[in-house]
C-alpha positions in Angstrom: 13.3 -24.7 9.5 16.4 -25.1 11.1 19.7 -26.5 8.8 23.0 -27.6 10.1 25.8 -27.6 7.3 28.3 -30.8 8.6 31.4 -29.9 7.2 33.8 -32.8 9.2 32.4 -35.8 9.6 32.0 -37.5 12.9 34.8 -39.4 14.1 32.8 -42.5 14.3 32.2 -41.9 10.4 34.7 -42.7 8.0 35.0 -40.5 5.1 33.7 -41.5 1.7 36.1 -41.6 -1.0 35.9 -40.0 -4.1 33.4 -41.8 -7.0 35.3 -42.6 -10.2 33.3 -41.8 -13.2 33.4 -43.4 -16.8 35.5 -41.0 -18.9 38.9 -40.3 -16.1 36.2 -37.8 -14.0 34.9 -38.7 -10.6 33.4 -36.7 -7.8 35.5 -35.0 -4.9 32.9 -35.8 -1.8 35.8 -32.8 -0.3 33.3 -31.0 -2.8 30.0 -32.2 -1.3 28.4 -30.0 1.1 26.1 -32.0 3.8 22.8 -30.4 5.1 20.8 -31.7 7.7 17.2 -30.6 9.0 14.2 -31.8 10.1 12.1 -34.1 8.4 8.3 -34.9 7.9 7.3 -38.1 7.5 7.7 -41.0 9.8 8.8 -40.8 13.3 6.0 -39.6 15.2 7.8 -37.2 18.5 11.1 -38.1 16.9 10.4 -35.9 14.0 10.5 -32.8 16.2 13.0 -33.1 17.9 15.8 -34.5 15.0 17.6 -33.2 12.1 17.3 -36.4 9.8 16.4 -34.7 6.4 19.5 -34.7 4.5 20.3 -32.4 1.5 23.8 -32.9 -0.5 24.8 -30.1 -2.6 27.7 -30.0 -5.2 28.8 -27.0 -7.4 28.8 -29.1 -11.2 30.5 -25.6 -12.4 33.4 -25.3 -9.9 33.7 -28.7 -9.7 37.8 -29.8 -10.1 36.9 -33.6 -11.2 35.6 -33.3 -14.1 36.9 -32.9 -17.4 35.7 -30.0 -19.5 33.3 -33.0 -22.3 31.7 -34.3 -18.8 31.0 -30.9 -17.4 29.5 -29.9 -20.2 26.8 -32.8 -21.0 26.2 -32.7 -16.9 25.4 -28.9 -17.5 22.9 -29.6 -20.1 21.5 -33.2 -18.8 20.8 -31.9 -15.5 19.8 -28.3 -16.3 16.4 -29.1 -14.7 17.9 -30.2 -11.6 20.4 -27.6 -11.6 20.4 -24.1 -9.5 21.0 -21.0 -11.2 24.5 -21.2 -10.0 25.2 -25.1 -11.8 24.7 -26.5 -7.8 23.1 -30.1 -8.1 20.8 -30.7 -4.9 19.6 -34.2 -3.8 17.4 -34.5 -0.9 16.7 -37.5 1.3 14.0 -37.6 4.3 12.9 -41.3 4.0 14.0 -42.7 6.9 14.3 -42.0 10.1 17.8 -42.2 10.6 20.3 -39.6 9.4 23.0 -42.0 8.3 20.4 -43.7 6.1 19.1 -40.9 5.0 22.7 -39.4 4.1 23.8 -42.8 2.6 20.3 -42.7 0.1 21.5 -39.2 -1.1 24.7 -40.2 -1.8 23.5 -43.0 -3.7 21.1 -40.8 -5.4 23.3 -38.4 -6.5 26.0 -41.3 -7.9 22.7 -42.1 -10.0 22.0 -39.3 -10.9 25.4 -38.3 -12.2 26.4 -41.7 -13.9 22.9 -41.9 -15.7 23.5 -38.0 -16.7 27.5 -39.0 -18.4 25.8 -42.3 -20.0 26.6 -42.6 -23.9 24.8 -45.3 -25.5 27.7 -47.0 -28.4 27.3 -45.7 -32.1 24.8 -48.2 -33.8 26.6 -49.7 -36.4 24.5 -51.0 -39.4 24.2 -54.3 -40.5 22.7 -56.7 -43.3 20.8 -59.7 -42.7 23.0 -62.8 -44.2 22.2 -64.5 -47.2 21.0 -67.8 -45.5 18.9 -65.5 -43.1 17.0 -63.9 -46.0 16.3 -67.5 -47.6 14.9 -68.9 -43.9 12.7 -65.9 -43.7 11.8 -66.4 -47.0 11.3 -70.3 -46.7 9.1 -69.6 -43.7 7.1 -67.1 -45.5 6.7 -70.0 -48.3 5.0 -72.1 -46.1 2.7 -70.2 -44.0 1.4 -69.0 -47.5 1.1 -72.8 -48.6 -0.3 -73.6 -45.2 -3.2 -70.9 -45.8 -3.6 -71.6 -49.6 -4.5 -75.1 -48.5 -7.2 -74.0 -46.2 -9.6 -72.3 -49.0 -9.8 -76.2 -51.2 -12.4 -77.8 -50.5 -12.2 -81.1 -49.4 -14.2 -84.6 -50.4 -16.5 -84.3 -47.4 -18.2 -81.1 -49.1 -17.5 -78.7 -46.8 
């Protein structure tokens, strides 16, 4: 299989800037290496004869964006994803165009990354309110009257 490594983009191409992150990080794309080769999968002839399969690779270790707290919980979120060396690859061969294909990595890996540095805010614990208890109570009141009333019998003899 044959890979081409695009180190300058075409001229035609602007250059992506670098993604902010939550937290004062973000993500050089100077950093993101761009691989191309061929792809299986739709395209019939065209498949043979293109480099559309596009693989984005970005050292998480050597990386000079992030802040030591977001390195860290990348390292360990994304260990599965992660080379021995700490180089997070995303692949992308679904369609047959190599821009396309280059712009759903890209968008994979901003996923990937943001999803990773999520923190979900400290639950803080709270207390029903007074009049809350008494509604639940109230309603609790009734249903139970509601299902005493169903075992009396009534004048009919049922």
């Amino acid at each position: 299989m044959q890979c081409l490594e695009r180190n300058m983009p075409r001229e035609s191409e602007s250059r992506r800037p670098d993604r902010m992150l939550p937290g004062g990080s973000r993500i050089p794309t100077a950093e993101i290496v761009e691989l191309a080769s061929r792809a299986s999968g739709p395209g019939g002839q065209h498949v043979n004869t293109s480099s559309t399969r596009v693989s984005l690779r970005w050292n998480l270790r050597d990386s000079s964006g992030l802040r030591e707290d977001a390195r860290a919980r990348l390292l360990a979120r994304l260990d599965s994803k992660l080379s021995r060396e700490g180089v997070l690859i995303v692949h992308s061969d679904r369609h047959r165009s190599r821009q396309r294909n280059l712009d759903a990595a890209y968008s994979r890996l901003y996923e990937l990354v943001e999803t990773a540095l999520y923190q979900a805010p400290p639950r803080r614990p709270t207390a029903p309110s007074r009049g809350a208890k008494q509604r639940r109570l109230d309603a609790k009141r009734r249903r139970g009257d509601l299902k005493s009333e169903r075992g009396r019998g009534g004048d009919d003899g049922h």
